[in-house]
N, C-alpha and C positions, 0 to 999 in steps of 0.2 A: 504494500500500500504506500504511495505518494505521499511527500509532506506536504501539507498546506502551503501557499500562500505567505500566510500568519505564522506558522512554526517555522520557517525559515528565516524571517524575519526576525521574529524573539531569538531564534540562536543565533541571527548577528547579532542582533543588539549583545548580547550575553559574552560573547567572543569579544568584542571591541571593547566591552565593559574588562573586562579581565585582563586585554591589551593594557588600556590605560591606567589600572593597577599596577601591575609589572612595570610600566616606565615609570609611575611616580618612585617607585620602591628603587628604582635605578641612580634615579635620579635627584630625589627631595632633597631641596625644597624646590619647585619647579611652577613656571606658569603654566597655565592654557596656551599659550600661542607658542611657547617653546615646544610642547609639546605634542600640539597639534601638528607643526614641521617635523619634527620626529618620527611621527607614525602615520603621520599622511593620510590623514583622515580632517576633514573640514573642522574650521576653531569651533561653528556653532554647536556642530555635534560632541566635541569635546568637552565644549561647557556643560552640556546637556549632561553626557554621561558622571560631568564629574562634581556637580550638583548632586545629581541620584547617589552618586556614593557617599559624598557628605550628608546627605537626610537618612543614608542610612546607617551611619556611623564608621564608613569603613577610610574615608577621610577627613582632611580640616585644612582651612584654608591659613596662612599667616599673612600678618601686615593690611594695609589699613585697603578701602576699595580703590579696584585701579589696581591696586601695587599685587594685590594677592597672590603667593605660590603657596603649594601644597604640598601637604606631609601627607603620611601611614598617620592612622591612629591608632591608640591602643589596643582596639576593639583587633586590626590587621595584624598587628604584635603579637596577642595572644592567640589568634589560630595559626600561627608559626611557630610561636614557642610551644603550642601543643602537640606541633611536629616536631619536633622537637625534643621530648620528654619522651618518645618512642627510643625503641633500642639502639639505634643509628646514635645518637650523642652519650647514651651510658659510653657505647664500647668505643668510642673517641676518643671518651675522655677518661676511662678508666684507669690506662697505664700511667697516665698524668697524676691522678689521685694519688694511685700506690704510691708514686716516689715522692713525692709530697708529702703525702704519711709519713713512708720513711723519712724526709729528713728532720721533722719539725715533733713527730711522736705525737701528736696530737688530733682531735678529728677532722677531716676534711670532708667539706657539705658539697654537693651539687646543686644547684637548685633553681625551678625554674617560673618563673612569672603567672600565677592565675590570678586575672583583677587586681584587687590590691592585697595580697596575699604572693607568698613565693610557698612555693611547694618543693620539699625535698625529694628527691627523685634516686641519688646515691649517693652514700657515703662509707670513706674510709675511715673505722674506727683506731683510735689510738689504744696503747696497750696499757697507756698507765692506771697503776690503783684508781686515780678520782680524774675524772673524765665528764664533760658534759654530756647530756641526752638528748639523742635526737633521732626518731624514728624515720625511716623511709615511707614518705607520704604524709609527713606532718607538714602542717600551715604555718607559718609565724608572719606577720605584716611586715610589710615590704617597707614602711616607713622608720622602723624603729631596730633593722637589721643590716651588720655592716654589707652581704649582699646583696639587700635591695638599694641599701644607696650607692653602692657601688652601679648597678643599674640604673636607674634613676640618674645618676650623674653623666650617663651616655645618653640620654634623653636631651632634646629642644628643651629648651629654660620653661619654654611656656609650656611644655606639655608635662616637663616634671610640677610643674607650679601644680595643675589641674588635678595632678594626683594627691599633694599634701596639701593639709588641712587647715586651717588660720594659726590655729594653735596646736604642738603636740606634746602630750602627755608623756614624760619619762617614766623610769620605774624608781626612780629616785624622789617623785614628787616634784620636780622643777619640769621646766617645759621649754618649749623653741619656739620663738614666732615660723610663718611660712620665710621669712626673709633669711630667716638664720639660717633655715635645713640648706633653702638655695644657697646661701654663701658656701656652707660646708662642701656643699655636693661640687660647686666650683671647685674649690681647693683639690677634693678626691679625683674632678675628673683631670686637674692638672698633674696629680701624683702617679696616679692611675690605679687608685686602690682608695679603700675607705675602711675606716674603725670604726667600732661599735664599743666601746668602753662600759657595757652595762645598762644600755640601753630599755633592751623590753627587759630581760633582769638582771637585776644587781648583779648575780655573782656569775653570771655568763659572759666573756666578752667574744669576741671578734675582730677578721679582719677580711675584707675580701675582696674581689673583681671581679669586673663582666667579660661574661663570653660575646665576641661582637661575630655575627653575620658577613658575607662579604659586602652589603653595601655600609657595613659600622654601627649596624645597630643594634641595641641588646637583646639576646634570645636568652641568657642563660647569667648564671653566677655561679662563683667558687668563692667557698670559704674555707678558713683555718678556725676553728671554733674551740675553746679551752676554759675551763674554772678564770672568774676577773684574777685571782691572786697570782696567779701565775703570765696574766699579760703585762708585764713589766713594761717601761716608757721604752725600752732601749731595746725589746722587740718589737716595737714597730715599723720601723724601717725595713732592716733585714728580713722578716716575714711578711710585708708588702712587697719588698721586692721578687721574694718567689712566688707568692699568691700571682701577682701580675705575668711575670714568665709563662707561669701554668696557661693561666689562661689565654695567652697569647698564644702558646703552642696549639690549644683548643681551637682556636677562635684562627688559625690557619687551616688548621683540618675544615672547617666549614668553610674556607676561600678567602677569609679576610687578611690585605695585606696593610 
């Protein structure tokens, strides 16, 4: 039986819609008309399609009207990162872990972006007597963990803003305005790693980075996770600087140079 007319039609539109995904994701932050010459398809109908994916949350546009290019939004993020969370990035990133474990003795997290939550997906456990806990498949908020800020700090300023809150709540009882978290997350994303000094608890710390995509954006994070009494000032460095390695080595297996 013959396709419609109509059903031919809806699977362009669908086809072109999917085009114009893939080049935003190539290319963000990008225009319509940059774009439109790219793929050779007329501006109006690019606008068209690319309207439809912002109402339906799959993109967002930045800067003022006139100026506007467009991002991925988060909503395109996490059906990546949920690709993500499949067997293809454990066994990537596996051997990475192990040696990491080995050099540092302590737990290494994998973990990967759902909403505003990170999900643990694998980890290297340490051998020592007192060790932090952390199940495979537990939640903890991406806000108040050093690898979701470590993600988040690979994030557009505005799109990490959109995720934290006015104000957040430590485990200590003090809090961060949103200006703060963004200054911190600068600083992590110039270091290329981010600490958690006790964040959601007291006597947990962290330290970690993101896994980047080949177009540079965060799919995933790596931590080094430990008892606070034992993240002394003067393992910060030195355990940022292999956290970061790690994941770079990661984050090349996925195409990122």
């Amino acid at each position: 039986m013959s396709e419609s007319p109509d059903t031919r039609q809806g699977m362009q539109s669908v086809l072109r819609a999917l085009d114009v995904l893939e080049a935003v994701a190539r290319s963000q932050p990008v225009g319509i008309s940059a774009l439109a010459r790219s793929l050779g398809i007329p501006k109006a109908t690019v606008h068209r399609i690319m309207r439809t994916l912002g109402e339906a949350g799959w993109l967002a546009p930045q800067g003022p009207p006139g100026e506007q290019r467009w991002i991925l939004t988060a909503r395109a993020l996490a059906v990546g990162a949920r690709v993500m969370t499949q067997d293809d990035l454990r066994e990537r990133a596996r051997p990475v872990l192990a040696e990491l474990g080995r050099r540092t003795d302590e737990n290494i997290h994998l973990s990967v972006p759902d909403g505003e939550s990170l999900v643990l997906i694998d980890k290297v456990p340490s051998t020592r007597p007192v060790q932090t806990v952390g199940q495979v498949g537990e939640r903890a908020p991406m806000i108040l963990t050093a690898s979701g800020w470590a993600y988040l700090s690979h994030l557009p300023a505005p799109e990490a803003a959109d995720r934290i809150s006015a104000v957040v709540d430590l485990a200590d009882g003090t809090c961060l305005t949103r200006e703060e978290v963004l200054k911190e997350l600068e600083y992590a994303a110039r270091r290329g790693f981010a600490v958690n000094p006790g964040r959601w608890r007291q006597d947990v710390s962290a330290i970690g980075s993101a896994i980047l995509d080949r177009q540079g954006r965060p799919v995933a994070a790596l931590s080094i996770s430990m008892p606070s009494y034992r993240f002394t000032d003067d393992l910060h460095e030195p355990y940022g600087q292999l956290v970061m390695k790690a994941t770079a080595r990661i984050s090349a297996e996925l195409g990122h140079h």
